[in-house]
N, C-alpha and C positions, 0 to 999 in steps of 0.2 A: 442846368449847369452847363457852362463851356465844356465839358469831357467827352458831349456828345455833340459838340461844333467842332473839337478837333481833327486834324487828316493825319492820321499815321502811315510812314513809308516804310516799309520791314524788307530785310531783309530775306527772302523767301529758304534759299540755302540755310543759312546760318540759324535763323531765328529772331537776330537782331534787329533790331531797331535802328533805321538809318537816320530818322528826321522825324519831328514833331513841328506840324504847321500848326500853330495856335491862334485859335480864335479870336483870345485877347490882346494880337497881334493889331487887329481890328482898333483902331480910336473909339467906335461907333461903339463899340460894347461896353462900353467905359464910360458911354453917355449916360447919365442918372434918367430915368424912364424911357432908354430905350427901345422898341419892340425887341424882346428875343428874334435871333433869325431861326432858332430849332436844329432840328438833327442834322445831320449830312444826309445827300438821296443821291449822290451825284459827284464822281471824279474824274477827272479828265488830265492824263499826263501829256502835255506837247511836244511833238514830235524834236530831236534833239533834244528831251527833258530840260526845257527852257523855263518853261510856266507851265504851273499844276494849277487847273482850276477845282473848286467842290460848289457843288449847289444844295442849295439848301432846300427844306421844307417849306419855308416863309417864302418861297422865291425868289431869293438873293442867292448872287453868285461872289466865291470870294476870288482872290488872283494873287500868287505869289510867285517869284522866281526861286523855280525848285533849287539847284544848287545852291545857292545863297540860302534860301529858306525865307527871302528877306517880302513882308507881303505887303501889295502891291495898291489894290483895290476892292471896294466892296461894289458890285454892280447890282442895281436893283429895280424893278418895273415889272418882274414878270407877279402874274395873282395868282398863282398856284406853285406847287410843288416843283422846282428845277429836276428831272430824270433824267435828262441826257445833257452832256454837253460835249463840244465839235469843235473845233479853230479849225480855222481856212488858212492859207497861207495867204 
């Protein structure tokens, strides 16, 4: 299920809920057979909360501009599990 490819931003104060980055944001998810990318293992906020990446289980990394919410790209080539991710400037 996308519930566990979603990235939720919360509020830590409040409790709230800031943002839901949805998976099915993704075209590629929407493709009729194509590979699940699996759970999130991996989030990464950009310095000035510019772009949030999450990596996935399958290897794939996703990319959205956090304030907007609006997402961006799905990058993909690694064969194992994404656990870290880093932007450079």
């Amino acid at each position: 299920s996308s519930g566990v490819q979603d990235v939720l931003a919360w509020n830590v104060r409040s409790g709230e809920l800031v943002r839901r980055f949805r998976a099915s944001d993704d075209p590629a998810t929407r493709v009729l057979g194509a590979a699940p990318v699996r759970q999130v293992t991996a989030i990464r906020l950009a310095n000035g909360d510019t772009f949030l990446a999450a990596g996935y289980a399958s290897g794939a990394v996703r990319l959205w501009q956090y304030k907007e919410g609006q997402f961006l790209a799905t990058l993909n080539g690694h064969r194992a599990a994404v656990t870290v991710l880093r932007f450079s400037h």
